[in-house]
Structure formats: C-alpha cells, structure tokens
C-alpha positions in Angstrom: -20.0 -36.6 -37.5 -16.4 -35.6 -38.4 -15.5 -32.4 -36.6 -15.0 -28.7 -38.8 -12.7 -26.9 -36.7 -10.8 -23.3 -37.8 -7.8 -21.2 -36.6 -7.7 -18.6 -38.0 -4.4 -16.0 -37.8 -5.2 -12.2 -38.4 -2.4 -11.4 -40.9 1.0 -9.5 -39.6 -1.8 -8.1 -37.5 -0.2 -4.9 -35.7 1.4 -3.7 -39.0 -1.6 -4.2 -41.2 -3.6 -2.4 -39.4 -1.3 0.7 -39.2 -1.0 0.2 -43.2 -5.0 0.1 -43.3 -5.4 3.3 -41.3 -2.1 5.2 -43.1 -2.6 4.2 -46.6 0.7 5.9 -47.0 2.1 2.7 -45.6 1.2 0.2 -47.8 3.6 -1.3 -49.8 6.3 -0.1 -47.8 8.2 -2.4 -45.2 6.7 -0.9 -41.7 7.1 -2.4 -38.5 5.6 -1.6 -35.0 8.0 -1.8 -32.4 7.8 -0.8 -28.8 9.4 2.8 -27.4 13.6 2.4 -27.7 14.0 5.1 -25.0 11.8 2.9 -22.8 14.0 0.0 -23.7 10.9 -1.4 -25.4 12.6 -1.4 -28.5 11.6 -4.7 -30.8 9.9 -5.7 -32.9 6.0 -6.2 -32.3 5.1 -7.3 -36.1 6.1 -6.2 -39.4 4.6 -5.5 -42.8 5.1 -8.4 -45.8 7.8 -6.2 -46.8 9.4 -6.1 -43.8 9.5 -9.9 -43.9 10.7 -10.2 -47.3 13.8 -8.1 -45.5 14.7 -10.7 -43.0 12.5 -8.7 -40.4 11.5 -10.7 -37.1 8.9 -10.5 -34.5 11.0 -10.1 -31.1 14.5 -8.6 -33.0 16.1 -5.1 -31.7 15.1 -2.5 -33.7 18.7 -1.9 -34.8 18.9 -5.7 -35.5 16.0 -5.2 -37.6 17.1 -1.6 -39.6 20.5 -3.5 -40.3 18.3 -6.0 -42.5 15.9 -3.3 -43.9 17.5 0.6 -44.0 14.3 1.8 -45.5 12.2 0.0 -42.7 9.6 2.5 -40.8 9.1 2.3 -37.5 5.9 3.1 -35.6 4.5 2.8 -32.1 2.1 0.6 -31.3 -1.6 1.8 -31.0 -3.3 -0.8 -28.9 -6.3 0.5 -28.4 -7.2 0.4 -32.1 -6.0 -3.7 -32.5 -8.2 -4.3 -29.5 -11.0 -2.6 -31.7 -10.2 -4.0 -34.7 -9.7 -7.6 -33.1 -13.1 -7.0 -31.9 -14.5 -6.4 -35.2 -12.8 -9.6 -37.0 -14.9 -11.7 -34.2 -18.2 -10.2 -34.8 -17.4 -11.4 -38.1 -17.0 -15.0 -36.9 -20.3 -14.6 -35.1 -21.9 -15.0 -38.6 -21.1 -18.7 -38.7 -20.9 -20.0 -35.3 -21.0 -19.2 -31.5 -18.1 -21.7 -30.8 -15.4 -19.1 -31.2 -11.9 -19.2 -28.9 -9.2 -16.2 -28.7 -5.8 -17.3 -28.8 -4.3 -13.9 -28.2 -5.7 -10.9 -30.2 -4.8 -12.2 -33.8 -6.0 -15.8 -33.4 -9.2 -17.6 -33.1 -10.0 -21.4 -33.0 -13.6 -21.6 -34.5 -16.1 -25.0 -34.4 -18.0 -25.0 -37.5 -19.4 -28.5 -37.5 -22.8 -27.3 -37.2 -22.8 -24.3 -39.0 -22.1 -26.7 -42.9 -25.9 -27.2 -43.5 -26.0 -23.1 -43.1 -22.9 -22.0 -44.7 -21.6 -25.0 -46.9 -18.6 -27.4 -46.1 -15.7 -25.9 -43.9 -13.4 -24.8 -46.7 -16.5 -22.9 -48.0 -17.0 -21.4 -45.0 -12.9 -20.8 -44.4 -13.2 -18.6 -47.6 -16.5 -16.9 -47.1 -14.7 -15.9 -43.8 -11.6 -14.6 -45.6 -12.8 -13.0 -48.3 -15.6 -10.9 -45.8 -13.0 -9.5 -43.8 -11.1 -8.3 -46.5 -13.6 -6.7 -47.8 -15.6 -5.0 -45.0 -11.8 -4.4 -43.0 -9.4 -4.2 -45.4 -7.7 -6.8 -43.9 -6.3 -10.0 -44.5 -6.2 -13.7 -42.3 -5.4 -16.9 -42.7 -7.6 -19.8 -42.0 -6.9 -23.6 -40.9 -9.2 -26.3 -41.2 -9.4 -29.2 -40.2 -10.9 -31.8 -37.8 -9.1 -30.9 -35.1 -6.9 -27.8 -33.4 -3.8 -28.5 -33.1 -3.8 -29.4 -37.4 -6.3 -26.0 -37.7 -3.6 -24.0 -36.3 -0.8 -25.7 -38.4 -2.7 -25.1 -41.7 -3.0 -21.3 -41.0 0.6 -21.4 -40.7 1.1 -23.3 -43.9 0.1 -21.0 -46.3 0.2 -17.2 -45.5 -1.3 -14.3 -46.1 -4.6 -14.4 -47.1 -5.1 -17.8 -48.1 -7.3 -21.1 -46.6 -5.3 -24.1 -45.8 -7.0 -27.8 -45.5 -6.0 -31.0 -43.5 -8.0 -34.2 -43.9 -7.7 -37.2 -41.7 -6.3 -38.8 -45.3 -4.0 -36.6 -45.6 -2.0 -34.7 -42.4 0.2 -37.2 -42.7 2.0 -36.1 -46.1 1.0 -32.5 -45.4 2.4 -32.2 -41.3 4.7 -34.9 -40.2 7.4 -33.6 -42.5 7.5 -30.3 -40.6 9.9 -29.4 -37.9 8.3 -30.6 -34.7 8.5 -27.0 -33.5 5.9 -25.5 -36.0 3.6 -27.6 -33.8 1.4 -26.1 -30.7 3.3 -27.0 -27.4 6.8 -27.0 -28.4 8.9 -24.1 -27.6 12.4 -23.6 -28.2 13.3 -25.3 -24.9 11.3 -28.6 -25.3 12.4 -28.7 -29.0 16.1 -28.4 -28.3 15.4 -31.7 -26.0 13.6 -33.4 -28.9 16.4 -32.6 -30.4 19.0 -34.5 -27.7 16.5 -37.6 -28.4 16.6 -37.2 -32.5 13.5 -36.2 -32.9 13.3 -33.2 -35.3 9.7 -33.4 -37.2 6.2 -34.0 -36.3 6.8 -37.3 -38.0 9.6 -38.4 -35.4 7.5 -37.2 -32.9 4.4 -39.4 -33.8 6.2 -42.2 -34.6 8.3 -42.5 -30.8 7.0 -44.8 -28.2 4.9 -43.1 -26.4 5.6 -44.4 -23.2 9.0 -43.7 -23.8 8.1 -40.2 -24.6 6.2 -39.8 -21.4 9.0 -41.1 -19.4 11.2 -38.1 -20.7 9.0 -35.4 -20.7 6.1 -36.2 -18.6 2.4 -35.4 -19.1 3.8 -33.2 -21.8 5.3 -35.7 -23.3 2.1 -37.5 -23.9 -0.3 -34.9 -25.0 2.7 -33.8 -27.8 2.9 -37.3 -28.7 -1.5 -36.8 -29.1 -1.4 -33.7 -30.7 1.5 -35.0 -33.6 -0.3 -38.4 -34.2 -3.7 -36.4 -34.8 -5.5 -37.4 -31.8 -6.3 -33.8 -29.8 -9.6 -34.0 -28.7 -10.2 -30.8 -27.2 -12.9 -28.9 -27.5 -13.2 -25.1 -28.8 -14.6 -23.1 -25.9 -18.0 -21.0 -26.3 -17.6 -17.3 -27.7 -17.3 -15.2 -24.3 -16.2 -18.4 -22.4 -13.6 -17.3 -19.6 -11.3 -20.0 -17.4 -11.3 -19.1 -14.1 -9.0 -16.8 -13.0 -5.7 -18.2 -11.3 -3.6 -15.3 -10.9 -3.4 -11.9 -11.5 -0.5 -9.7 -12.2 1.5 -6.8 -13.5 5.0 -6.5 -14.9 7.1 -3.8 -16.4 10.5 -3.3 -18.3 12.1 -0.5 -16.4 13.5 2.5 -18.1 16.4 2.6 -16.4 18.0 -0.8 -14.4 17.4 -0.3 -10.3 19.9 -0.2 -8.5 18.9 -0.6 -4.7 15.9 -1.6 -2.5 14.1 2.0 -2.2 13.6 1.9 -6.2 12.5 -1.9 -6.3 9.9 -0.6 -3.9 8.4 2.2 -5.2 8.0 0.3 -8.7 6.5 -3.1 -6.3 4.4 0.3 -5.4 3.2 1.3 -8.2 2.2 -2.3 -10.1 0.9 -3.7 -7.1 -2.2 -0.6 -7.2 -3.0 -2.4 -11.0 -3.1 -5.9 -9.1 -5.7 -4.5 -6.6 -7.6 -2.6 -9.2 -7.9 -5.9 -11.0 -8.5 -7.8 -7.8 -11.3 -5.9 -6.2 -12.8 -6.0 -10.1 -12.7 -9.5 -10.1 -14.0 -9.9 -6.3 -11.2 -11.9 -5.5 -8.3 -11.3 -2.8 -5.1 -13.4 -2.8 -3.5 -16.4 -0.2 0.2 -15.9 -1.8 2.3 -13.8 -3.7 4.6 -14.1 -6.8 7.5 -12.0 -7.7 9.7 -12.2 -11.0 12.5 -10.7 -11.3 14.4 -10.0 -14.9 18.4 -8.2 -14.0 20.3 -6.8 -16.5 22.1 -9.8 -18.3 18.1 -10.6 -18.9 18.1 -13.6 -16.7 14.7 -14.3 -14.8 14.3 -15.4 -11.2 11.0 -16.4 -9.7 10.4 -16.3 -5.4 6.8 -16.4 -3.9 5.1 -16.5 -0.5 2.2 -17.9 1.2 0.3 -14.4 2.9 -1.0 -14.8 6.6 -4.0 -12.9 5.9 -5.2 -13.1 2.3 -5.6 -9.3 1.1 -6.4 -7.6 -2.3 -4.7 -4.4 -0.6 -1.7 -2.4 -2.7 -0.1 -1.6 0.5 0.3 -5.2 1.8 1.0 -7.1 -1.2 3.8 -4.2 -2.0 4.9 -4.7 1.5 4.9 -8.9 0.9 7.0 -8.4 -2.5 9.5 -5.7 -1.2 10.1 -8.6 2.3 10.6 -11.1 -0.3 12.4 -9.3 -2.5 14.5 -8.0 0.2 15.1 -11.9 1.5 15.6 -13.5 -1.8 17.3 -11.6 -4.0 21.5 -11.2 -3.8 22.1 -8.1 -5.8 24.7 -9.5 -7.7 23.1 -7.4 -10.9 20.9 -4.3 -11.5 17.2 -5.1 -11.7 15.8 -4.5 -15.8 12.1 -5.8 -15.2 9.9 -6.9 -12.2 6.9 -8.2 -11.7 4.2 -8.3 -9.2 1.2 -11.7 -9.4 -1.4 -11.9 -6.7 -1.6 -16.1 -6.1 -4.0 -18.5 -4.7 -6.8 -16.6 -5.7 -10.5 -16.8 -3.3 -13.6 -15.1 -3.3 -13.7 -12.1 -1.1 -16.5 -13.4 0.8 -14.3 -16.7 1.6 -13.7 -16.7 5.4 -10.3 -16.4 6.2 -8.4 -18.6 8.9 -6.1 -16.7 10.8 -3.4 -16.9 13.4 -2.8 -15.8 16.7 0.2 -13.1 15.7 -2.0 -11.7 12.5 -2.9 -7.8 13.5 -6.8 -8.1 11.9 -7.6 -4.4 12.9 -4.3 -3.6 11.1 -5.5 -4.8 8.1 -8.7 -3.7 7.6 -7.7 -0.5 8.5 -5.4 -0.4 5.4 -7.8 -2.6 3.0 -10.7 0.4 4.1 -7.5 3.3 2.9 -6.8 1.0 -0.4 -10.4 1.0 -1.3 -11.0 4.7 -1.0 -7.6 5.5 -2.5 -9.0 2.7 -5.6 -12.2 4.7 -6.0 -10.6 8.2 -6.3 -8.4 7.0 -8.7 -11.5 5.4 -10.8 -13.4 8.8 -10.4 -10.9 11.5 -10.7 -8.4 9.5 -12.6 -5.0 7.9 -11.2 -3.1 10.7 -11.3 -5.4 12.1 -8.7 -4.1 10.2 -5.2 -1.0 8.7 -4.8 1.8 7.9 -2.2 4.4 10.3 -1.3 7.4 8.0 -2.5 6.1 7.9 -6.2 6.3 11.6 -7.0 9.9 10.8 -6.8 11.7 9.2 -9.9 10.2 5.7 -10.5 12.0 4.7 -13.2 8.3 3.6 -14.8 8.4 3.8 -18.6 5.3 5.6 -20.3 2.5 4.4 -22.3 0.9 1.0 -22.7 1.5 -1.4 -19.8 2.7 -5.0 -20.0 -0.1 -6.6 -19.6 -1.7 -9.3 -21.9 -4.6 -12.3 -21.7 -2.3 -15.2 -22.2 -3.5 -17.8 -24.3 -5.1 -20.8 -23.4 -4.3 -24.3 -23.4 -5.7 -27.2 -25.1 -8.7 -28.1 -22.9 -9.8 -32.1 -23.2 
C-alpha cells in the first residue's frame, strides 16, 4: 500500500497566536520579536500583514519597522505556544498515533492506516485543517503526500490555511521546478555550492549523477540526491517517540559583549547549573565538553575536551569550559554569545575508568555540593542558593532562555 504521509506547518505560528489571544491584533501587521535591550531584537514571526510588508523571520527589528512603520511589536510568550502547540497535536491524535514534531509549529503525520477511518489523505488533510480552525482559531497548512520530504514541500506550496497534494504522477511538474533550497536539507551553505556546480532547482538536483553528487558532497550528497528524485524512505516516528539523547546544552546572547576571563566565567557559571539540572534529569553525566563561542563581528568558534572523570557537576564542567576557554580562545574580539554542551553522554550508573592523577574524593565531594545546591534550587526556587561571583554583574539577559528541541533528521 502506497504510503499517506502529512506535514503539517502551524500558520505564522508565534504571531497568530498573539492575534488569537489580542483580538485587537488581527488584521494588523504584528510581529514577535525578541527583547532589543537584551540584544534579542529580531524577528521571531510575523502576522500575514507583516509579510505582505516585506517582513522576515530572523531581520533586526529596525530592518523590519523600515519595511512596515505601522508594524507592532510584541514579546514573545512561550509558554502559551508550548500550550497551544500542545493542543494542535491532541488534535492529530484523532487520526493517527504516528505523529513527529519538527519544532513547535510542524508535525510530520502517517496516515496510511487511518483512510478506512477518516477517508483518503486529502480528506483527512482538510478534516485536520478545518478542526483546528474552528476549535483554536487557528490556521495550518498541510502536505500530503507519499513521502516527507514532498509532505513538507506541499505545506510550503500553498500557504495559509490551505491543503497541498503530491502524487507519485505528478511531483515532478509540481517540485522539480523549485529552487533546490525550498527542499529539506539544503541550507544556504550547501545551496550556494549547488550553486558553484549549476544546480539551482530540485530538478538539476534529481537529474545529476549521483555518484558524482556523492563525490562532492558526501553522504549528503546522496540522500539530497534521494530526497529530490522522490525516493526518502524514512519513516514518521511514533507520537511521544524520543532519539536518544546525545548532548545537552545551554547558550545565551549576552547583554552586553565580555570583555575578559572573570566575566566569561561567571556566565560558563551560570549555564553550566541548567546543563546539570538537565543532566541529573536525564540520569546521565558527561565524558567531554563543548564550548561555542559567538564575538562581536558574530563569527562562531567551536573548541571541546575529553573530561578525565565524567561528571554531571556545574562546578567542574564550568571549571572544564573556563580551562578551555582560557587555552583556546585569542581575545582578538569581545565575546556576544557563549555556549556551554555536556558531550559523550553515559548513564550515571556506567563505571567510570579512571587515571592515576584523577582526585576521586575531590570529586564526589563537589558532585555531593552540586546535588544539594540542585535540590534547593528545585524546592525553594533558583534564586534561593547561588555562588558568590554571580551576585556580581553577569551580563545574563532576562526572560526566556535559549534553549530549543532541535529538529530531527530524516530517519531510514
């Protein structure tokens, strides 16, 4: 049997929702954009209106106001696009238990067995659409088609509120006339070396050698070359299905740049308590650590370590990022964004091999202090215990925290 496979793409999700909870908004050209004192200030997502303006995701906010005057700009509320995220998938629920996030807007959705229920999948597509706005107020648009990668190019095709679908007759006409970086898998990078090679559509893409293809860009080479000629495979993951987890981290945008080693510390300080909240959550404790560091042209560097004694403890993996840090970076510009990623993730129960110049008393002594520092802070609230250094100045901007489930890739 053919496969029935979804995407579908909650609307200019951020803004819509503000415009579904302010009624005021509607209409208007609105866009939610991160705090500009916290230099946080782009643009999230924007209203219809705002689009119809020349307003894009990821722009300044000034960029953006230079397009729209009128434009009204709002801070994001998180907490109620987690909710309402939440309630768009107990929606899909109706129809099938094959449901995969991508992000908090998107959802891949495997419908093949849900037709003899709920009608073909374009049936379905619209019974899905036309329930959500209804019981939400909101809008989405929905891909189908027999495979992912052509779901999630028909919910781009047509948007908002409409149902987009791709045959096996017909992707050709529909998809290989589109640039090839509309398609899943090519970013801006990959598609400017298409570009080099003369490939600028889906169509040049599916049409290459594909050896050829793999011999420039590797195993990613090949599974673009898959993906354009209609061949993805993959499956859509259960509802509630999670990978394992192979890192865990926590980055921030400063408010101010840093300017010396004491203030790179206490910020490594501060994220790395999140990365042991998160660890000791998980049960896991970490072999390595990653640092990223952003300066103030916005160019990224990336150094990590292998850890003698693998730890879930703030204190050391603060201590291992600062060393690094300290080692690897040449100070040749102010610091704009940092971030901390606990690598090489085991089980805590995982034995750990150690050396002969490892100080073990040392460390449990501090992972004992971590823990009971952790469960103060989850009982009387973070604010409650902290070190010394972090009542000074941290240059840590407020609110919402940069942190975000990435999405997935295409699983075979």
């Amino acid at each position: 049997m053919e496969r029935v496979i979804l995407h579908s793409d909650l609307n200019a999700c951020y803004a819509s929702i503000e415009c579904m909870l302010n009624p005021e908004l509607r209409g208007k050209p609105v866009a939610v954009a991160g705090c500009v004192e916290d230099r946080h200030g782009i643009i999230l997502a924007k209203s219809q209106e705002a689009k119809v303006c020349g307003v894009k995701t990821a722009e300044a906010v000034w960029q953006a106001k230079l397009k729209c005057p009128d434009l009204i700009v709002i801070p994001p509320h998180f907490e109620e696009y987690v909710k309402y995220s939440s309630m768009v998938r107990d929606i899909y629920r109706r129809y099938t238990d094959l449901i995969e996030p991508f992000g908090l807007d998107e959802a891949w959705l495997d419908v093949t067995g849900s037709q003899r229920l709920f009608g073909n999948g374009e049936s379905i597509a619209h019974s899905i659409r036309e329930t959500v706005k209804s019981e939400l107020e909101l809008t989405v648009s929905i891909g189908v088609s027999f495979n992912k990668v052509f779901a999630k190019l028909g919910s781009d095709l047509k948007k908002p509120d409409a149902v987009t679908v791709i045959t096996r007759e017909d992707f050709k006409e529909k998809l290989w006339k589109l640039p090839a970086v509309e398609m899943i898998g090519v970013g801006r990078a990959t598609f400017q070396k298409l570009n080099s090679f003369g490939i600028y559509t889906i169509g040049d893409l599916a049409n290459c050698d594909k050896d050829w293809i793999t011999k420039q860009l590797g195993k990613c080479g090949t599974e673009l070359w898959v993906f354009a000629n209609g061949l993805d495979l993959s499956r859509v993951r259960p509802d509630g299905y999670r990978d394992p987890i192979k890192s865990v981290g926590h980055g921030i945008t400063c408010s101010e740049d840093l300017i010396n080693n004491e203030e790179v510390w206490r910020v490594f300080l501060s994220l790395s308590q999140d990365v042991q909240r998160r660890l000791t959550g998980y049960g896991l404790k970490a072999c390595g650590i990653q640092i990223t560091v952003k300066d103030c042209r916005l160019l990224n560097a990336q150094f990590q370590k292998k850890l003698a004694i693998p730890t879930r403890s703030a204190s050391e993996i603060a201590k291992e990022a600062i060393e690094l840090f300290v080692k690897r970076y040449d100070w040749k510009n102010n610091v704009r964004a940092v971030t901390v990623r606990a690598i090489d993730l085991i089980d805590n129960n995982v034995p750990a091999q150690l050396d002969l110049f490892s100080d073990m008393s040392r460390h449990e002594k501090l992972q004992k202090i971590d823990d009971t520092v952790l469960a103060l802070r989850k009982r009387f609230g973070k604010d409650a215990i902290f070190n010394a250094c972090l009542m000074q100045e941290e240059k840590m901007p407020h609110g919402h925290p940069e942190e975000s489930v990435m999405p997935m890739r295409m699983y075979r």
